[in-house]
PyMOL CGO cylinders between C-alpha atoms (Angstrom):
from pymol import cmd
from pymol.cgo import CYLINDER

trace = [
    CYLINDER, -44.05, 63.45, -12.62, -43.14, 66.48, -10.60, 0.3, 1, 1, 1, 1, 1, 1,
    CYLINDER, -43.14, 66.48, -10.60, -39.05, 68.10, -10.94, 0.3, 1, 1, 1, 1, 1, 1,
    CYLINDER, -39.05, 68.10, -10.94, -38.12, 69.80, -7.88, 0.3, 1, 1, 1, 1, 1, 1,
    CYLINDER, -38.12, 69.80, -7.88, -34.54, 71.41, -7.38, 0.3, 1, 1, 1, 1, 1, 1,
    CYLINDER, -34.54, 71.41, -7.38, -32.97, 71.47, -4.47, 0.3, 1, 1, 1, 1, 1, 1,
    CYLINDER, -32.97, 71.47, -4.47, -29.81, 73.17, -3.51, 0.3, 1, 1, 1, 1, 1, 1,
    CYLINDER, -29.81, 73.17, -3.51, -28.37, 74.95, -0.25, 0.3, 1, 1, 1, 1, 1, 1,
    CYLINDER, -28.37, 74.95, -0.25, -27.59, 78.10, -2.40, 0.3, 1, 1, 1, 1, 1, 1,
    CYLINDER, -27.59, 78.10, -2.40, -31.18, 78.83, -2.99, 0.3, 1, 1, 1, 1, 1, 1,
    CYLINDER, -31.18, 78.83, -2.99, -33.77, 81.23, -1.40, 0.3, 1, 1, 1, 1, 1, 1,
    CYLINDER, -33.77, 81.23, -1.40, -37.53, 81.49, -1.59, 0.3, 1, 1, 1, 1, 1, 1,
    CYLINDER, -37.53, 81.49, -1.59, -39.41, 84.13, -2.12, 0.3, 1, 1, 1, 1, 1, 1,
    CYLINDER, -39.41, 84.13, -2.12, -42.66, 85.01, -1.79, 0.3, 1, 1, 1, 1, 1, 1,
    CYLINDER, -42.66, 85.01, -1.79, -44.70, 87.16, -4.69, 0.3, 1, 1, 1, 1, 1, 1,
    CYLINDER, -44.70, 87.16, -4.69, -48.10, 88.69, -3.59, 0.3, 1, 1, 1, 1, 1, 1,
    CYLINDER, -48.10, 88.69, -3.59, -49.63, 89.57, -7.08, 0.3, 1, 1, 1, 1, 1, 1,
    CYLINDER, -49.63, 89.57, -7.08, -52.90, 89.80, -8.87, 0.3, 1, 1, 1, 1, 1, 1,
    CYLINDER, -52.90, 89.80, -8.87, -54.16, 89.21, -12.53, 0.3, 1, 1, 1, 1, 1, 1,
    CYLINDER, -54.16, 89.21, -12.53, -56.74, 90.28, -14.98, 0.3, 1, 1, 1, 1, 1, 1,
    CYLINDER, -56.74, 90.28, -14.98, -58.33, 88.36, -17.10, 0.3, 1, 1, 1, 1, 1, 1,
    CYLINDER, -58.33, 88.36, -17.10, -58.45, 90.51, -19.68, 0.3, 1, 1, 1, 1, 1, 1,
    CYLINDER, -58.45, 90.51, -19.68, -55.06, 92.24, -19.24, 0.3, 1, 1, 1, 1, 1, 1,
    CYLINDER, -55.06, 92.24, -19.24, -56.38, 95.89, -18.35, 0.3, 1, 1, 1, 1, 1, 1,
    CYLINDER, -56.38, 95.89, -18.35, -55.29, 96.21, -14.92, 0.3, 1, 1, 1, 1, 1, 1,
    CYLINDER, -55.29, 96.21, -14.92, -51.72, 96.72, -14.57, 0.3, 1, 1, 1, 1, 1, 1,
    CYLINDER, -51.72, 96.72, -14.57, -51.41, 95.77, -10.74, 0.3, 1, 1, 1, 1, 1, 1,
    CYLINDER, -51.41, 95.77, -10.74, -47.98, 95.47, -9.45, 0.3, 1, 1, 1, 1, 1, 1,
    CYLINDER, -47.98, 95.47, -9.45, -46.51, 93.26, -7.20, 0.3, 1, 1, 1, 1, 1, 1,
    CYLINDER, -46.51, 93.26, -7.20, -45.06, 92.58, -4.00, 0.3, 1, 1, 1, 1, 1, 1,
    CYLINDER, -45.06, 92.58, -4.00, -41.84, 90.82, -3.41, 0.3, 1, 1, 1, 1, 1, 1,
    CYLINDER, -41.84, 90.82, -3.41, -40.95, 89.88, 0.33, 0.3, 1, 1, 1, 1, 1, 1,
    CYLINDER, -40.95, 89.88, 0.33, -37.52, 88.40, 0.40, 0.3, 1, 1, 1, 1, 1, 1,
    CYLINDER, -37.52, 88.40, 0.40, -36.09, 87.07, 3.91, 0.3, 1, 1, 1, 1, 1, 1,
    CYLINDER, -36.09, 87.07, 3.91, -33.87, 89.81, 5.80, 0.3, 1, 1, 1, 1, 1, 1,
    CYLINDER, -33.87, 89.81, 5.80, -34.55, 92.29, 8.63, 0.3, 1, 1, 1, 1, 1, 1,
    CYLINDER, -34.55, 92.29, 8.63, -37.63, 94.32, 9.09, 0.3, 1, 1, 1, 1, 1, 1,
    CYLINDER, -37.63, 94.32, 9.09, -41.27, 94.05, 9.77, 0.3, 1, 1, 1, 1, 1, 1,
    CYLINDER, -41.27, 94.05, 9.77, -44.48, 94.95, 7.79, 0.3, 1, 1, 1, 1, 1, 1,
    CYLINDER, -44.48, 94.95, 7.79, -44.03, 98.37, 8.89, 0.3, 1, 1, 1, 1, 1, 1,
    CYLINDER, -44.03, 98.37, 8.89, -40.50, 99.28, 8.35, 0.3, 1, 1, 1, 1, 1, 1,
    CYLINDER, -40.50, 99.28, 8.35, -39.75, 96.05, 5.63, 0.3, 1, 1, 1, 1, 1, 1,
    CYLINDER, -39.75, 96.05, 5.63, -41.45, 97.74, 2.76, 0.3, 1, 1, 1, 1, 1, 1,
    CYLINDER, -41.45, 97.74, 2.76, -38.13, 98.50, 0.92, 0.3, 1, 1, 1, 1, 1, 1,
    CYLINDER, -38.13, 98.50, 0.92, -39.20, 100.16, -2.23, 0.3, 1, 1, 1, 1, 1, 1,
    CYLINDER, -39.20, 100.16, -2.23, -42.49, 101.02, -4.24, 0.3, 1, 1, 1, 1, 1, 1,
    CYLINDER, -42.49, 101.02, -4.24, -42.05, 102.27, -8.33, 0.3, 1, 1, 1, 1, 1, 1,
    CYLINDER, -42.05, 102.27, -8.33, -44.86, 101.85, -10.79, 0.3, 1, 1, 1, 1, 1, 1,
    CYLINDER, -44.86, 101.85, -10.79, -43.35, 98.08, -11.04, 0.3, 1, 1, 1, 1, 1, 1,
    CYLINDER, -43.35, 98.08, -11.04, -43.35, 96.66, -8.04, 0.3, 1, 1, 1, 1, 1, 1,
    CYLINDER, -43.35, 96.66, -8.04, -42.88, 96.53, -3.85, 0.3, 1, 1, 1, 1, 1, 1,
    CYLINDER, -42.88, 96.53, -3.85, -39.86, 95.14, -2.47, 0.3, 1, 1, 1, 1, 1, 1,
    CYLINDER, -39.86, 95.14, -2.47, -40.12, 94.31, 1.07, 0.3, 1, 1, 1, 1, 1, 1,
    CYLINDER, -40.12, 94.31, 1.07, -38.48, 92.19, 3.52, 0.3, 1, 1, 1, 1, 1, 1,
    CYLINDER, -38.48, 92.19, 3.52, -39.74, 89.83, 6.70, 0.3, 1, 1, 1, 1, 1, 1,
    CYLINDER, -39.74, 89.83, 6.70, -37.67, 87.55, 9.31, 0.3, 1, 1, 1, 1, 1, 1,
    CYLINDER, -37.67, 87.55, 9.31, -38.42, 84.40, 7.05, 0.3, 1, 1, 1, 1, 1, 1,
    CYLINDER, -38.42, 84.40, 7.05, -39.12, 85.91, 3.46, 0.3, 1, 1, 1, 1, 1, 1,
    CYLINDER, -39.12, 85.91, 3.46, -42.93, 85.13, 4.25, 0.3, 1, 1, 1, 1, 1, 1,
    CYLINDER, -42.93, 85.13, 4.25, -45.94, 87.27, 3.87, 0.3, 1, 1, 1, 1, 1, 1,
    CYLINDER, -45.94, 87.27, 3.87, -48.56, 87.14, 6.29, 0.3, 1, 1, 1, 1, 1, 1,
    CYLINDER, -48.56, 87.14, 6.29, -51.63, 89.24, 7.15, 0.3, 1, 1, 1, 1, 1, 1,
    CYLINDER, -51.63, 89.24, 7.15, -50.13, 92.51, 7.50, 0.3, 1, 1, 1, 1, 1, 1,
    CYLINDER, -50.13, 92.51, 7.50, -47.97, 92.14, 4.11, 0.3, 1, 1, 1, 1, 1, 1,
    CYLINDER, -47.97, 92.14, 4.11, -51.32, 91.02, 2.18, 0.3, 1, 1, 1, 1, 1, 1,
    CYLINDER, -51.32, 91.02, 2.18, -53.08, 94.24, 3.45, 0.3, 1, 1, 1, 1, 1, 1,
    CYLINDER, -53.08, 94.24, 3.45, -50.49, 96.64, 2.66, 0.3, 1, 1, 1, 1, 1, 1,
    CYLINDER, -50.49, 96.64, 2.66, -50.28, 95.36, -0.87, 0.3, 1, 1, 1, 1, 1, 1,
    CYLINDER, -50.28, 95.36, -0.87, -54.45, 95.23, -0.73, 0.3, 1, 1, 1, 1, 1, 1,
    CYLINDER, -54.45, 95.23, -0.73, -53.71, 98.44, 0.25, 0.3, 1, 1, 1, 1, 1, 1,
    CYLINDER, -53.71, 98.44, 0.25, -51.50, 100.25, -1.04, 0.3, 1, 1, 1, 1, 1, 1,
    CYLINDER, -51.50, 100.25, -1.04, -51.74, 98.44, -4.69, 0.3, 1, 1, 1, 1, 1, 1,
    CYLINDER, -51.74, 98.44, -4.69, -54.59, 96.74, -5.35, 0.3, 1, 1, 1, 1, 1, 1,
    CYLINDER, -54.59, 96.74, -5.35, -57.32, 99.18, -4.46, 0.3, 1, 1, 1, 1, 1, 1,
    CYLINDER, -57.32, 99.18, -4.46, -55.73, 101.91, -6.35, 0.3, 1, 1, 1, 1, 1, 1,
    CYLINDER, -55.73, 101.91, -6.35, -55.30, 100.18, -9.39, 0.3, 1, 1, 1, 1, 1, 1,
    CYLINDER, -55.30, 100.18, -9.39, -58.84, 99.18, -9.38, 0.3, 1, 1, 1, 1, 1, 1,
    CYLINDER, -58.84, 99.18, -9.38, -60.37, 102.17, -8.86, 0.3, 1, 1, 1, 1, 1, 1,
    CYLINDER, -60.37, 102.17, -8.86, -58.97, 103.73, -11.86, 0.3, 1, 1, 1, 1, 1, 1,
]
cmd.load_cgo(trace, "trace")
């Protein structure tokens, strides 16, 4: 049996992360919430955290992904 809440109050967002299975890389993630911008001008923030960024729908898409791929991902792993 599956429990989904509903409610017109709520928003989505969309989390582009990674994990490792043995807990070494500390890779952080990307939150795209739904407001103005594109994947150019929509990344909000970057700390050691996470990104906060922001599309027309609060989706990610291609662009988003490779930023994160990017700008995240690769330099984690090359550490």
């Amino acid at each position: 049996m599956m429990y989904c809440q509903k409610s017109d109050s709520l928003e989505l967002v969309t989390v582009i992360d990674c994990v490792c299975m043995d807990g070494t890389a500390e890779i952080p993630p990307c939150f795209v919430f739904k407001g103005v911008g594109s994947s150019q001008s929509g990344w909000r923030s970057m700390t050691t955290f996470c990104i906060i960024a922001t599309s027309d729908n609060g989706w990610t898409d291609d662009e988003y992904g490779f930023e994160w791929f990017r700008q995240c991902f690769i330099p984690h792993v090359q550490k």
